[in-house]
KETIPA-34042 format. One line per 10 residues: number of its first residue (from 1); their letters; for each residue y, x, z of N, C-alpha, C. Coordinates in steps of 0.001 Angstrom, whole numbers, plus 500000, padded with zeros to 6 digits. Layout:
NUM = A = Y:X:Z:Y:X:Z:Y:X:Z; ...
END
This chain:
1 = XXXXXXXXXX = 131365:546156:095736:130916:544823:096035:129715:544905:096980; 129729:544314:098532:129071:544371:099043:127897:543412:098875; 126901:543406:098884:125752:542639:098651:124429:542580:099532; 124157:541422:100197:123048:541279:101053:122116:540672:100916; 120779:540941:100692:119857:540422:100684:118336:540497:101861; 118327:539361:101949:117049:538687:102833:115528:538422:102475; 115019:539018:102776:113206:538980:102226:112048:539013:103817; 111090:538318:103355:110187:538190:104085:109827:536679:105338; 110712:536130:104975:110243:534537:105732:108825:534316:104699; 108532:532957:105747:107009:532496:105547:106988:531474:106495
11 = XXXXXXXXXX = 105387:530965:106734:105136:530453:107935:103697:530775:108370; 104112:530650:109634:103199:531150:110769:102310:530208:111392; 101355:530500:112380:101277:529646:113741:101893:529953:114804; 102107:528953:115796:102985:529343:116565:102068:530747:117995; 103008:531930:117716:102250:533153:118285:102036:533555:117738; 102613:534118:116310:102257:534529:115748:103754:535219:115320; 103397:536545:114203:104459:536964:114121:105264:537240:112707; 106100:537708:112356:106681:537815:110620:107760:538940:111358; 107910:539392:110138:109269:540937:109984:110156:540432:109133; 111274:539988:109110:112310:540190:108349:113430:541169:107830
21 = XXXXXXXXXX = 113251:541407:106577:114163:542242:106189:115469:542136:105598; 116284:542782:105602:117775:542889:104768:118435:544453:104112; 118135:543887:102689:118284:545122:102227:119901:545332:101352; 121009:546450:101875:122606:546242:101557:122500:547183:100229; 123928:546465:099453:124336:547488:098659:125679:547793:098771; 126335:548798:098247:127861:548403:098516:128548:548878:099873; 127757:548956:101013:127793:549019:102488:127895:550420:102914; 129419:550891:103231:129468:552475:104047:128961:552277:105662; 127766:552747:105837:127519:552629:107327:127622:554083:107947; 129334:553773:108121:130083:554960:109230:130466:553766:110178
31 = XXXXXXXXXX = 131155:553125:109687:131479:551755:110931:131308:550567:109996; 130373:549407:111122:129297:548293:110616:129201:547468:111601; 129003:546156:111173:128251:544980:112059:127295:544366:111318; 126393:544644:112007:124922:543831:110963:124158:542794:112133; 124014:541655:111854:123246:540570:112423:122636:539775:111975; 121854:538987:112378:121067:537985:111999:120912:537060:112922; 121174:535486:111991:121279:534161:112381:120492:533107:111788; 120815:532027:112505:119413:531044:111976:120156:529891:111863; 119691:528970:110848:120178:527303:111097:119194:526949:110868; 118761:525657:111718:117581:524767:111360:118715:523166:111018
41 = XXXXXXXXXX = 117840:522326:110336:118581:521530:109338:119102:520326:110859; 120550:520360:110530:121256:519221:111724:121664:520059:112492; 121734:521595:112809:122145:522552:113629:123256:523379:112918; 124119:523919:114230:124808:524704:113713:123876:526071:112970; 124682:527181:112743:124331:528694:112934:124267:529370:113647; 123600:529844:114080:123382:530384:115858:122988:532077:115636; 123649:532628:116018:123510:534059:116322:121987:534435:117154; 121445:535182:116346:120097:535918:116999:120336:537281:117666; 120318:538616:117029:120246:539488:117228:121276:540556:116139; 122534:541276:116587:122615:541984:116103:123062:543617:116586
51 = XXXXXXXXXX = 123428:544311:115597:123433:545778:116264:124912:546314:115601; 125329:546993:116725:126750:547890:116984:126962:548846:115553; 127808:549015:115998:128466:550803:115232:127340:551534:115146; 127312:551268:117049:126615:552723:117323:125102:552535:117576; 124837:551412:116841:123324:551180:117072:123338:550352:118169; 123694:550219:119286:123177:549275:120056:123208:547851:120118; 121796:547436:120249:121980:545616:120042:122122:544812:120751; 122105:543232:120807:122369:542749:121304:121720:541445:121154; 121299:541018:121797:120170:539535:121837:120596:538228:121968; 120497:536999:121577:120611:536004:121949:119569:535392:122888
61 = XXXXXXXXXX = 119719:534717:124066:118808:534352:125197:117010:534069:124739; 117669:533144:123338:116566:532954:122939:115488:534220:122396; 115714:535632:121615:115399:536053:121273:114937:537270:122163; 115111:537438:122983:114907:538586:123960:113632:538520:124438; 113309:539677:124587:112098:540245:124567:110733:539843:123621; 111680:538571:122528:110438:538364:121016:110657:539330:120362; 112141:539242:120061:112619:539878:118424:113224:541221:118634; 113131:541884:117853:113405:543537:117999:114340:543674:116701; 115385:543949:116603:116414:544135:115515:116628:545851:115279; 116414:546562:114231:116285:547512:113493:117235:547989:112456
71 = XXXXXXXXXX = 117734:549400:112266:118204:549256:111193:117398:550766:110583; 117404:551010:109714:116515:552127:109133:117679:552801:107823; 118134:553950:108516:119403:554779:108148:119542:555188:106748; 117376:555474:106505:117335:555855:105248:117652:555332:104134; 117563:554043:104141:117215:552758:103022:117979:551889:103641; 119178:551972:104829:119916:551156:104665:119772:549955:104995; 118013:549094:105401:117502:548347:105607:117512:547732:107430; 117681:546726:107165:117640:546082:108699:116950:545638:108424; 116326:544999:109693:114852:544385:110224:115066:543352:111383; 114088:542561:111552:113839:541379:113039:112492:541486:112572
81 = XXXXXXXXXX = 111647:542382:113428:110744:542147:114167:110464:540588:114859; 110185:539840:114715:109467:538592:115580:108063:538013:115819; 108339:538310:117155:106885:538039:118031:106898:537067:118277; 105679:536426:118756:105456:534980:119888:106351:534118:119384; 106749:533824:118308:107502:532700:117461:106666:531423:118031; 107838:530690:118209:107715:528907:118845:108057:527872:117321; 107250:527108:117846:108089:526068:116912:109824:525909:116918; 109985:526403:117612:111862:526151:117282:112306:527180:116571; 111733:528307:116344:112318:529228:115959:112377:529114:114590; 111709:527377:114187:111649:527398:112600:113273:527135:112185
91 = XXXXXXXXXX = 113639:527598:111118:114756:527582:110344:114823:528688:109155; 116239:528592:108760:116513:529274:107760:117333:530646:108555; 117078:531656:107802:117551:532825:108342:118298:533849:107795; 119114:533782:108248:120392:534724:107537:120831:536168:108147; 120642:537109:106591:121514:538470:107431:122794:538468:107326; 123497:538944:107873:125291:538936:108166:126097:540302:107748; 126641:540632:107461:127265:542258:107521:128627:541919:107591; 129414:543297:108411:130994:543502:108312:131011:544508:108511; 132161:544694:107428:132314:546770:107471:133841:546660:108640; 133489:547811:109001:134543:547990:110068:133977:548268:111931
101 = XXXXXXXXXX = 134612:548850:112466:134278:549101:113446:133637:547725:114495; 132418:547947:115203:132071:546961:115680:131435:547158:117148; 132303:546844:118594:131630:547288:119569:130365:546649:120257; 129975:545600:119448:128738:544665:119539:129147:543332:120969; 127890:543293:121607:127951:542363:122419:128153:541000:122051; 128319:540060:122726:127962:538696:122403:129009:537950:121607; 130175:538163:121636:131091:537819:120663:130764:538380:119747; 129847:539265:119138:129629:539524:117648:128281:538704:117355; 127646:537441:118442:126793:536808:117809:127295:535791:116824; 128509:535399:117036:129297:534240:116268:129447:534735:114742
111 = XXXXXXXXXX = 129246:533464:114102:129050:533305:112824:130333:534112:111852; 131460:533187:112261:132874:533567:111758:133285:534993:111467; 132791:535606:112492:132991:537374:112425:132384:537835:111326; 131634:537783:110523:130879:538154:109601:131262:538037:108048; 131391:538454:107261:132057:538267:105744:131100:538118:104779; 130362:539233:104882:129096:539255:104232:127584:538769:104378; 127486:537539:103574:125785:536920:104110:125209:537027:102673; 123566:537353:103375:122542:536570:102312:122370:534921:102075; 121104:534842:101236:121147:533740:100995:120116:532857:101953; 119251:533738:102621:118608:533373:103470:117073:533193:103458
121 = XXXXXXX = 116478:533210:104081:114960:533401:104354:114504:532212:105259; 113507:531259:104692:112795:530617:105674:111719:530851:106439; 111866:530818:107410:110782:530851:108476:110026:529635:109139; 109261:529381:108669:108410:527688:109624:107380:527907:110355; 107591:527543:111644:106512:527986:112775:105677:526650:113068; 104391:526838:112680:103772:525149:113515:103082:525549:114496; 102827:524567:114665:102869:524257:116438:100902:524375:116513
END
């Protein structure tokens, strides 16, 4: 039973920064898709940042060059780094997982691809 969990939302000022974590159980990472997404309330789910098979990630417009997506081999743990957070970036925040081979890129920002979510982490940025 795969299992995902989300820790470390809060709120900030805006420029300011927070780390989010996601910690798996259950999860063979030989072949993986791990991402992270956001809804703010009246919005869809919007793909942030996630990372390949083979490690390499992949950004949503918005997130590039804030957020830094991580995974840490030892503990299994992913990460979003986020910098210079705006007021929009407030929402709720979700990690994603799918076992199975994953060549990344922007069709793996979409929601649907994903099987496995947390329950989510809030993040509120004021202004």
């Amino acid at each position: 039973q795969v299992q995902v969990e989300e820790s470390g939302g809060g709120s900030v000022p805006a420029g300011g920064s927070l780390t989010l974590s996601c910690s798996t159980s259950g999860f063979t990472f030989t072949y993986y898709c791990l991402g992270w997404f956001r809804q703010a309330p009246g919005k869809d789910r919007e793909g942030v940042a996630m990372v390949a098979s083979d490690g390499t990630p992949t950004y949503a417009d918005s997130a590039k060059g804030r957020f830094t997506i991580s995974l840490d081999s030892a503990t299994n743990t992913l990460s979003l780094q986020m910098d210079s957070l705006k007021p929009e970036d407030t929402a709720a925040y979700y990690c994603a997982a799918n076992q199975g081979y994953c060549s990344g890129g922007f069709l793996w920002l979409s929601a649907p691809r994903y099987k496995f979510w947390g329950q989510g982490t809030q993040v509120t940025v004021s202004a």
